[in-house]
N, C-alpha and C positions, 0 to 999 in steps of 0.2 A: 866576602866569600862568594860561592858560585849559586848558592843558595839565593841572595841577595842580592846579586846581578841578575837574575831570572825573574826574581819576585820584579825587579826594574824594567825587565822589558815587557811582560805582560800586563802591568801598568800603564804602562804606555803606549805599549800595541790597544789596550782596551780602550785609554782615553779615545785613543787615535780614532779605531772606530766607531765607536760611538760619535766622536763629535763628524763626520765622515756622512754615517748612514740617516742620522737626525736630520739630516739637509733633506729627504727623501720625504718628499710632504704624505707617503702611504704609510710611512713608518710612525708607529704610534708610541711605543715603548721599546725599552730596552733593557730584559731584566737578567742579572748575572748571577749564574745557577755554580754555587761552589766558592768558597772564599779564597781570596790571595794573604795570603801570610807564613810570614817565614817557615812558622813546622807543617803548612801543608803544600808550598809551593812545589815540594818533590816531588811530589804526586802528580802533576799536573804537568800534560802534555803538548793541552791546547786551552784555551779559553771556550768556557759553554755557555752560550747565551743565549735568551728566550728573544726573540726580535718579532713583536707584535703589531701587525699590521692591519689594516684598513680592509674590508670585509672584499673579496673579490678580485684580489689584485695578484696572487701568485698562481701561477696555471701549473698542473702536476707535469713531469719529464719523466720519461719510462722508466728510468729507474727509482722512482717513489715507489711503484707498483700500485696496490690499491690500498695500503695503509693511507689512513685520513693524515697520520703524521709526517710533516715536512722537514728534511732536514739538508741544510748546505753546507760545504768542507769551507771555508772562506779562508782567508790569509792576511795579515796585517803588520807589516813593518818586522817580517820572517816569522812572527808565531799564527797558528794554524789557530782557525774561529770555528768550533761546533755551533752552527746556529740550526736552531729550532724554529722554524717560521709558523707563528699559529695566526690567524687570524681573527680578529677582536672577538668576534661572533662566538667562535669555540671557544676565548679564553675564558669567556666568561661562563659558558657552559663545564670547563672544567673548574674554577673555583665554585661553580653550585652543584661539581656533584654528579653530573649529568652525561660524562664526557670518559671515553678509555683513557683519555689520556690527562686523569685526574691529577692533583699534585702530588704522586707517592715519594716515598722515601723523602718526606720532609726531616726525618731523624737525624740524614745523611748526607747532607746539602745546604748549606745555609744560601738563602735567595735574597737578592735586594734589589730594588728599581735603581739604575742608573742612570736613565733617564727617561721623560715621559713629556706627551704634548695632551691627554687626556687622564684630568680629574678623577673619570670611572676606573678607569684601568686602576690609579692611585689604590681608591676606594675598595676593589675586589681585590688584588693584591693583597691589602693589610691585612682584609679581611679571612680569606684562605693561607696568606703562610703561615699563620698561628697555628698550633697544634691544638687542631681541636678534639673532645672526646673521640667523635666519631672517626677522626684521622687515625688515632691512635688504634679505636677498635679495627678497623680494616687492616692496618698494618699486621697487628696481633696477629689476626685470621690467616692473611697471604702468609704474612713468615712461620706461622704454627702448623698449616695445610701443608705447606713445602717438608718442615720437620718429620711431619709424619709421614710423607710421602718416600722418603730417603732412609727412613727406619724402616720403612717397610723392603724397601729396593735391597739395604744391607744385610736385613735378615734370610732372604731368600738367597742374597751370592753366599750368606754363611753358611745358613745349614740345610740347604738343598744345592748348590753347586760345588761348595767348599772351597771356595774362592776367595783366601783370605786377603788378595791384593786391593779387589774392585771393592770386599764386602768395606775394608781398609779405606776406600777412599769414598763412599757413599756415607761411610759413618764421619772420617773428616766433615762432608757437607753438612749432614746433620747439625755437627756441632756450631758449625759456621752459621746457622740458621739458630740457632739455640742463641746465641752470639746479640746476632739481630734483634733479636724478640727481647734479650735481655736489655739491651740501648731503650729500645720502645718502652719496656715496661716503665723504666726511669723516667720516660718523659724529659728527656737530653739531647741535642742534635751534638753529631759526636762526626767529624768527618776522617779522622785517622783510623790507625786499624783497627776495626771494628772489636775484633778476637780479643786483643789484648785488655783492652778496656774492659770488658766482661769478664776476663781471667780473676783483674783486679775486685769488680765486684761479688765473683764468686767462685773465688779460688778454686775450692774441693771438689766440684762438677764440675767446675774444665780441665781440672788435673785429669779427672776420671774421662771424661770423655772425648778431649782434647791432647792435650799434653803427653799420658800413657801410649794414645794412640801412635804419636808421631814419635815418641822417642823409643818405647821399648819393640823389642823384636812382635813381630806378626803373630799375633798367635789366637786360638779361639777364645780361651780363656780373657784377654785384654778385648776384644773386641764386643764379647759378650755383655761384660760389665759396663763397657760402654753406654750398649744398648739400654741396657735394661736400665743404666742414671737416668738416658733421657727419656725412657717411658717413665719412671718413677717423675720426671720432670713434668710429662706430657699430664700424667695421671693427676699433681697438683694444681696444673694453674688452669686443666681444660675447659673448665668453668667459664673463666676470666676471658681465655685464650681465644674458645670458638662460640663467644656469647653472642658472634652476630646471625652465626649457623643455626643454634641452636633456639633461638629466639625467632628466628624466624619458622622453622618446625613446630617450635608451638603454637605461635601464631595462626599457623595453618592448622591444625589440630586434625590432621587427614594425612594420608598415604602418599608421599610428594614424591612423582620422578625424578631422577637425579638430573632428565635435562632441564627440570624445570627448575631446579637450585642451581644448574648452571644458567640458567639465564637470569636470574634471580639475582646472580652475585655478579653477572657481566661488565659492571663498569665499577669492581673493585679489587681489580688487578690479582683476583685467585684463580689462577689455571686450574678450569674443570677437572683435570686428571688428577691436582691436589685436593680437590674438594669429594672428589670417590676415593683417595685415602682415607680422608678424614671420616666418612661416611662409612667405609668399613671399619675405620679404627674404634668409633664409637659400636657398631654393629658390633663388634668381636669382645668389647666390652661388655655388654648386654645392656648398654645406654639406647638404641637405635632397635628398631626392627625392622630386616628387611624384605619385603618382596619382590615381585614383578607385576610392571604395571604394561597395559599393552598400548603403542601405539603406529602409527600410520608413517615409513621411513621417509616419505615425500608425499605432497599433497594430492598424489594420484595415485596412488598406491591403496591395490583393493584388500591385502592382505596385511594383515597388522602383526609385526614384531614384540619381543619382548625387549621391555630396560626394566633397570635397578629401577626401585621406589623406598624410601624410606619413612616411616613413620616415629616419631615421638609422641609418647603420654604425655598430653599436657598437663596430666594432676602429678 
């Protein structure tokens, strides 16, 4: 079937180059991000793959810009290569952690060495694609901070613009984020559609927040109920969900600027503007306290501003 002549040429567009770029004594590894098999070959438009090289050897082209991340469109026996070029240095900086461009959505991607000329690379490999605690807690945080960010977005086109199309499709996201968090919580890497597989696991909350949405006509009433599932959702597992935010506030057991939990959380893939959701959502609960805290917008700047600051009782 056409399924299975597809799966045949990106097999063999892969061998190809892989055994192709291996001859290239800078090239260190080669690791294939996304699995080839029959029920997921459909998906799949090009071959994605890590091609790790030799510390010093790729020069950036103006269109990288100033992202540290490299990426090149490549081609191989007509199918199109995503390669990701990182260089040894940083990969090992993202399997410890240390790095934007950490290994996320390990949920949603299954990764294997196809091939390698260095042991270490082997080594940090095994050791980061495991799904570890900490993997799972960051995930949790980025997709539960986005959750709430989009509950929040829906509720204002509902009932302050009355915009049932956009509120309509910010609460879809929602749920699609709800989606995500529910793969993670399982601890399954899951690479088909995401939605569906969590339908399965929790039917009666994706009816509600999901399903309703997309099948019955637009209305306040359907969207409302929406919301209010996935706060009732947010409400139970926020514990669980924002234990790295939250942990870390009491950690700190003082009045923490919200730029400083952005910088705090910088190289775990939570866009600061979800994590001031999150930060008011707890505030609006009466989990958070907030103020303003003052400081200085540039290093030369004689008059000082105000930002958000948030506090948690550690008792």
């Amino acid at each position: 079937n056409d399924d299975a002549a597809k799966l045949g040429r990106f097999e063999t567009a892969l061998a190809q180059f892989v055994e192709r770029i291996m001859e290239d004594r800078y090239v260190l590894a080669v690791v294939q991000v996304g699995s080839l098999r029959l029920d997921t070959i459909w998906a799949r438009h090009a071959l994605s793959l890590w091609v790790i090289e030799a510390d010093g050897v790729t020069r950036p082209i103006p269109s990288d810009g100033t992202d540290e991340r490299v990426f090149r469109i490549l081609v191989e026996n007509g199918v199109n290569v995503h390669a990701e070029v990182i260089p040894r240095s940083r990969f090992k900086k993202m399997v410890e952690g240390a790095s934007r461009t950490a290994f996320s959505h390990n949920f949603f991607a299954e990764r294997r060495i196809v091939a390698s000329k260095d042991a270490s690379i082997d080594g940090w490999f095994k050791k980061a694609n495991r799904m570890a605690t900490k993997d799972q807690e960051r995930e949790l945080l980025a997709f539960s901070t986005w959750t709430i960010h989009a509950v929040l977005h829906a509720r204002k086109r509902l009932e302050v613009k009355g915009d049932l199309a956009l509120a309509s499709q910010d609460t879809l996201g929602a749920a699609h984020s709800v989606a995500h968090t529910e793969i993670i919580r399982r601890g399954e890497v899951w690479e088909d559609e995401v939605i569906y597989r969590a339908i399965e696991g929790a039917p009666e909350l994706f009816k509600t927040i999901y399903l309703d949405v997309l099948a019955q006509p637009k209305s306040r009433k359907t969207l409302t109920a929406a919301l209010d599932a996935i706060d009732a959702y947010l409400d139970e597992h926020y514990v669980k969900h924002l234990q790295p935010l939250l942990d870390y506030l009491k950690k700190q057991n003082r009045v923490v600027p919200l730029s400083e939990i952005g910088d705090h959380f910088a190289f775990s893939q939570v866009h600061p503007g979800h994590l001031e959701a999150a930060c008011e959502w707890l505030e609006h609960k009466g989990l958070l306290e907030k103020v303003s805290a003052p400081f200085k917008l540039t290093k030369r700047s004689l008059e000082r501003v105000e930002g958000p600051a948030y506090f948690l009782d550690g008792g």
